[in-house]
C-alpha positions as CSV (number, residue, x, y, z in Angstrom):
1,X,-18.1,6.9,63.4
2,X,-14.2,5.6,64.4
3,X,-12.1,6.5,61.5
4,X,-10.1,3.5,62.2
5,X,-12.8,0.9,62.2
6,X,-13.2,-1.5,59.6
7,X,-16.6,-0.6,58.2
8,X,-15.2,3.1,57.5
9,X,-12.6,1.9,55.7
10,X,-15.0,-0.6,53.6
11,X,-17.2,2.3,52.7
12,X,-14.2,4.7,51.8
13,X,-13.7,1.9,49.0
14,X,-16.5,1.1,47.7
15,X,-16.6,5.1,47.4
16,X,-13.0,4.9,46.0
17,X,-14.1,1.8,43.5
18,X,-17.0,4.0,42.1
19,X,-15.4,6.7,41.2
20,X,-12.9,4.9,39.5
21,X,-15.7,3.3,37.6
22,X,-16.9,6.8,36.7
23,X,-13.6,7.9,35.4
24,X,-13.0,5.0,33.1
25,X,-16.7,5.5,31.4
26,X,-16.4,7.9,29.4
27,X,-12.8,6.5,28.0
28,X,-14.5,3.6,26.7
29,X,-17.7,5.5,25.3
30,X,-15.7,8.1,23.7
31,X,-12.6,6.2,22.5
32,X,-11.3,7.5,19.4
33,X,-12.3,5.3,16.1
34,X,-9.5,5.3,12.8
35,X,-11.9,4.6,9.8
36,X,-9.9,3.2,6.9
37,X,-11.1,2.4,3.3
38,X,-9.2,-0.8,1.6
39,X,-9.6,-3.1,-0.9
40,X,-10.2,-6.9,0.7
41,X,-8.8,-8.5,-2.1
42,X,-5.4,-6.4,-3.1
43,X,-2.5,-8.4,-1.9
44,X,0.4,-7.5,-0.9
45,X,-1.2,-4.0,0.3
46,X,-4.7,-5.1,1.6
47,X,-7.2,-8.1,2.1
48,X,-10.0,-8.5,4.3
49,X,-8.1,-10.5,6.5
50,X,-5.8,-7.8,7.7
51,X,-2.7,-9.3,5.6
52,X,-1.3,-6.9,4.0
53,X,1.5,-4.4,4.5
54,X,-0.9,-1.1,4.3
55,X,-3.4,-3.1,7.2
56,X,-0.1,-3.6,8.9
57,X,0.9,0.0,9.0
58,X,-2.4,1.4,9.5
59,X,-2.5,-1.2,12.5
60,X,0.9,0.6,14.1
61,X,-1.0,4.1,13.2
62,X,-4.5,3.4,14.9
63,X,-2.0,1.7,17.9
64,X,-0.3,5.0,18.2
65,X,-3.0,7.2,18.2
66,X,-5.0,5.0,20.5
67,X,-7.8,4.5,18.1
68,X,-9.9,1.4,17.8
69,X,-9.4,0.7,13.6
70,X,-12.5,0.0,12.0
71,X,-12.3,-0.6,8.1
72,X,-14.6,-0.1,4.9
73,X,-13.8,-2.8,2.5
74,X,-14.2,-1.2,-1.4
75,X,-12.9,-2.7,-4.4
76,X,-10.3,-0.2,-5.7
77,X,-11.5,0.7,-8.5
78,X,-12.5,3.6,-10.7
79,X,-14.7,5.9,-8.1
80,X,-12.8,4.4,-5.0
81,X,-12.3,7.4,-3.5
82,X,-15.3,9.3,-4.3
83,X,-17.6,6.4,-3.0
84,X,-15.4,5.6,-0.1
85,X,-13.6,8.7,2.0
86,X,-15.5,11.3,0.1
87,X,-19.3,10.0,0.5
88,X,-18.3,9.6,4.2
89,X,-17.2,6.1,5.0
90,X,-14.1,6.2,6.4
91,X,-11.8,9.2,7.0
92,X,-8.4,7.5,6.0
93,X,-6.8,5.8,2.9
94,X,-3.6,4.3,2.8
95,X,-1.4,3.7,-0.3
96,X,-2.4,6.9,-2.3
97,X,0.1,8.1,-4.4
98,X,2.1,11.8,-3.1
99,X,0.0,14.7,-4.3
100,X,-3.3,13.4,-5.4
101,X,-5.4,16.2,-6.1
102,X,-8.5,15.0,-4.9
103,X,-7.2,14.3,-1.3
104,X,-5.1,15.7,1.0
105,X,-2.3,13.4,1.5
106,X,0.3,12.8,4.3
107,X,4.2,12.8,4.2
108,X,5.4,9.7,1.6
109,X,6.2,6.8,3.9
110,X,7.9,4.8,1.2
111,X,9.1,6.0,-2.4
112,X,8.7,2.8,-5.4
113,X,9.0,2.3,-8.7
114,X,8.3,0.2,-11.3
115,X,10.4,-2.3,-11.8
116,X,11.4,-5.1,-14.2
117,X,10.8,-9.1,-13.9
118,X,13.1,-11.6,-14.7
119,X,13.6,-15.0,-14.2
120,X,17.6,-15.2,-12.7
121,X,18.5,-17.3,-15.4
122,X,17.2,-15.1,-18.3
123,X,18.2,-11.5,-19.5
124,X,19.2,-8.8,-17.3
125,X,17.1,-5.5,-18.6
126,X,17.2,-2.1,-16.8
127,X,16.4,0.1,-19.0
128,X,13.1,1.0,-21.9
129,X,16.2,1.3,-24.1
130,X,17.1,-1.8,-24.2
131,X,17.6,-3.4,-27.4
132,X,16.7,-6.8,-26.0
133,X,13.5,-6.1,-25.5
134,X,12.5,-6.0,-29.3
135,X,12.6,-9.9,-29.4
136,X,11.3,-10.4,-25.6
137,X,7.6,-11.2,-24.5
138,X,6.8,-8.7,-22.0
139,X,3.8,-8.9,-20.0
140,X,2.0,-5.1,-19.0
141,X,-0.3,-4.1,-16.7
142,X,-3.8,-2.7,-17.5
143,X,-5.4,-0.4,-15.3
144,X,-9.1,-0.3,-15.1
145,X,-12.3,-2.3,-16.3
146,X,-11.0,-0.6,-19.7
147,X,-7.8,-1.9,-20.1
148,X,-6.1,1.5,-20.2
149,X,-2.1,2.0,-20.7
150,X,0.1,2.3,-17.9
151,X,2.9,4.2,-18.1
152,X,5.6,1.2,-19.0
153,X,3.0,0.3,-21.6
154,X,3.2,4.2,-22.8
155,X,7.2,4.2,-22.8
156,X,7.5,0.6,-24.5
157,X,5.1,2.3,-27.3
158,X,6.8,5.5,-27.7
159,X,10.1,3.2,-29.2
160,X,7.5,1.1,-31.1
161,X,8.6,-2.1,-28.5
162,X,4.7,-2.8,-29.6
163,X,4.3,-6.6,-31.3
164,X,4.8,-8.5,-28.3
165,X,3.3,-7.2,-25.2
166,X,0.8,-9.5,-23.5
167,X,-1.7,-7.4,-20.7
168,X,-2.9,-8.4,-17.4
169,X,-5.6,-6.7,-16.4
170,X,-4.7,-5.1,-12.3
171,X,-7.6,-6.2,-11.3
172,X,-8.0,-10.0,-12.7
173,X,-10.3,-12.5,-11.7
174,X,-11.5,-10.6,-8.6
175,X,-13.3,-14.0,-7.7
176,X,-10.3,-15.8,-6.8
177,X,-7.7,-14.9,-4.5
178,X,-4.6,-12.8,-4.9
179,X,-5.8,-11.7,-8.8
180,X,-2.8,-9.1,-9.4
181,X,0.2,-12.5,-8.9
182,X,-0.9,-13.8,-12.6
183,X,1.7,-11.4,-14.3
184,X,4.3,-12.2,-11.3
185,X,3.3,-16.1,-12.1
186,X,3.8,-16.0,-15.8
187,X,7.3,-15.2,-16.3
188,X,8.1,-17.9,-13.1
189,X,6.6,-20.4,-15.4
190,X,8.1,-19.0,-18.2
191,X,4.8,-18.1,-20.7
192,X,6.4,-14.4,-20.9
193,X,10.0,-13.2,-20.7
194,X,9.6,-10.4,-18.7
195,X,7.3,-8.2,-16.8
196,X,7.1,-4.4,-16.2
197,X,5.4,-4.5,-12.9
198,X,4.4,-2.2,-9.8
199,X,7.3,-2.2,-7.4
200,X,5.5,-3.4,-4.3
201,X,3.2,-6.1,-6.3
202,X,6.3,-8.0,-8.2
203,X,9.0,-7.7,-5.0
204,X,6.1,-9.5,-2.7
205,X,4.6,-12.2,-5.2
206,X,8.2,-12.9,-6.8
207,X,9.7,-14.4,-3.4
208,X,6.3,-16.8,-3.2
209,X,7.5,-18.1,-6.8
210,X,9.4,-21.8,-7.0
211,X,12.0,-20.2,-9.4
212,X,14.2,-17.4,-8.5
213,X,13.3,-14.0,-10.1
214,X,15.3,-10.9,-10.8
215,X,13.4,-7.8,-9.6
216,X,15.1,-4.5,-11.8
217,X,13.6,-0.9,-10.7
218,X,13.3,0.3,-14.7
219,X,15.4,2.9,-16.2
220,X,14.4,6.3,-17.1
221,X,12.9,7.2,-13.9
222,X,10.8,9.4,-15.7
223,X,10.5,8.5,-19.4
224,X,9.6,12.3,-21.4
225,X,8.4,15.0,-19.7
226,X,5.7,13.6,-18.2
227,X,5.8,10.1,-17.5
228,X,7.2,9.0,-14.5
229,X,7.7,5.7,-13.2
230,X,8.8,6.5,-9.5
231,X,6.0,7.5,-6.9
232,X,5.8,8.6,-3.6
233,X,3.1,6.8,-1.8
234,X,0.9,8.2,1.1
235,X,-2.0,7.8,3.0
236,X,-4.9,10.2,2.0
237,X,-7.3,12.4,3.9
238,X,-10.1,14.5,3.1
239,X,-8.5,17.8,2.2
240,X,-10.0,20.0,5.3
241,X,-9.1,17.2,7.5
242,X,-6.0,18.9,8.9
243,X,-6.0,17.2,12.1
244,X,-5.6,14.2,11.3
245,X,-3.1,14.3,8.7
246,X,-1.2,15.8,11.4
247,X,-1.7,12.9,13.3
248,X,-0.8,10.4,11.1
249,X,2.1,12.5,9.9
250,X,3.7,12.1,13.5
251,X,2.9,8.6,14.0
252,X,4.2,7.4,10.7
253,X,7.3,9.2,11.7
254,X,7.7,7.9,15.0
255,X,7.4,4.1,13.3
256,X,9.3,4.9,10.4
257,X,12.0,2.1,11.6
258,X,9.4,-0.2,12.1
259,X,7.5,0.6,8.8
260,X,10.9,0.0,6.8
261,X,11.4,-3.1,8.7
262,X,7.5,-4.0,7.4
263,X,8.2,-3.1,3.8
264,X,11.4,-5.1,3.4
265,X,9.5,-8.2,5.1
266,X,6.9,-7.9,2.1
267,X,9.6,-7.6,-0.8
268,X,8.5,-3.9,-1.8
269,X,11.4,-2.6,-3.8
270,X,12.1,1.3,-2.6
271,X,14.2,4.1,-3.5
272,X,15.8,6.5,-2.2
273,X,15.5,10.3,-2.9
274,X,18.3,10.3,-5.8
275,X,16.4,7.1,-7.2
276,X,18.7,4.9,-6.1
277,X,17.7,1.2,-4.6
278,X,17.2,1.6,-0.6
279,X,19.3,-1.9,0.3
């Protein structure tokens, strides 16, 4: 057989073609798969249609990594974690807060706060100390089916600022979309003077408002001993899962531009590490 003539060459690439095949294979059987738990109803941070800043940057992670992202979609609730990453169904939760003892969390990727809301042509508060807010209607959050405090409920109550709060449940009418905006929503139409609201929820739903807002991060930082009102947020991994929180470690930090671009597009309100606005 002529190793010039044309039917050599033919077979040398259908040989060639083959093994190509061969190597691409297993790639595509084996491809790596990022499993994330998220609420599909949790705007700005998550909904099922991939809208929100935390599908976003899980999105940049899983393209880093070269994982195909697959999601568990859980109500965030009370049990979230235990039903979701810990009973097996996904190995990855972003937006935990720094530290939580019953995951193993990455580096923060963005630091938040609590922050007051305003309408621009009401009151300027910064601070729990404020004597102003003795007269003022202040909307609260309340966390969980039971309504509990949060912590700008716990420092209005420790100065007695007690007659005129109004709550709105975090979770809300989980039947309609975008539930946690109604406390965002009431001081735009003016039903309550002021909110004390999570950072990321009030920056984002303030700028889809038809009045302008005023968005204040609250003042002390940490109100007592021990309640703060600043938080580190993370994503969270089971706590022997070393490998990938190393992963995701590096890829947030190779993004970190592009995940502080992200956040600013979404309105969340961060701080630096002396507590000081990030502008």
């Amino acid at each position: 057989m002529c190793s010039g003539c044309p039917e050599h060459w033919a077979a040398r690439l259908a040989l060639g073609m083959a093994a190509l095949a061969l190597l691409f294979l297993p790639v595509g059987a084996n491809a790596r798969e990022l499993r994330v738990c998220a609420d599909p109803n949790n705007m700005p941070f998550s909904n099922a249609a991939g809208q929100g800043f935390e599908n976003r940057i899980v999105e940049i992670v899983a393209a880093d990594l070269g994982a195909k992202l697959t999601y568990t979609w859980w109500a965030q609730r009370r049990g979230f974690v235990r039903n979701t990453l810990k009973a097996g169904l996904c190995d990855l939760v972003p937006g935990t807060p720094a530290n939580l003892e019953m995951l193993r969390t990455t580096t923060p990727y963005y630091r938040s706060s609590y922050v007051f809301v305003t309408r621009q042509d009401g009151p300027d508060v910064a601070s729990f100390n404020d004597p102003q807010l003795r007269a003022m209607r202040i909307g609260v959050q309340l966390i969980g089916d039971d309504g509990a405090n949060s912590p700008p409920v716990q420092a209005l109550g420790r100065r007695g600022i007690v007659g005129h709060l109004v709550g709105y449940p975090v979770y809300g009418d989980y039947s309609a979309p975008n539930p946690p905006a109604r406390i965002v929503e009431a001081v735009a139409t003016g039903e309550i003077d002021l909110a004390v609201v999570w950072g990321p929820l009030a920056g984002y739903f303030a700028q889809k408002q038809k009045v302008p807002l005023r968005i204040t991060p609250v003042t002390p930082r940490i109100d007592g001993p021990q309640l703060p009102m600043i938080y580190d947020i993370s994503m969270g991994v089971r706590r022997e899962d070393d490998v990938l929180r190393g992963d995701v470690n590096s890829a947030l930090a190779r993004h970190k531009a592009e995940i502080d671009a992200l956040l600013s597009q979404y309105g969340v309100p961060r701080l630096d590490g002396s507590g000081s606005p990030v502008r």
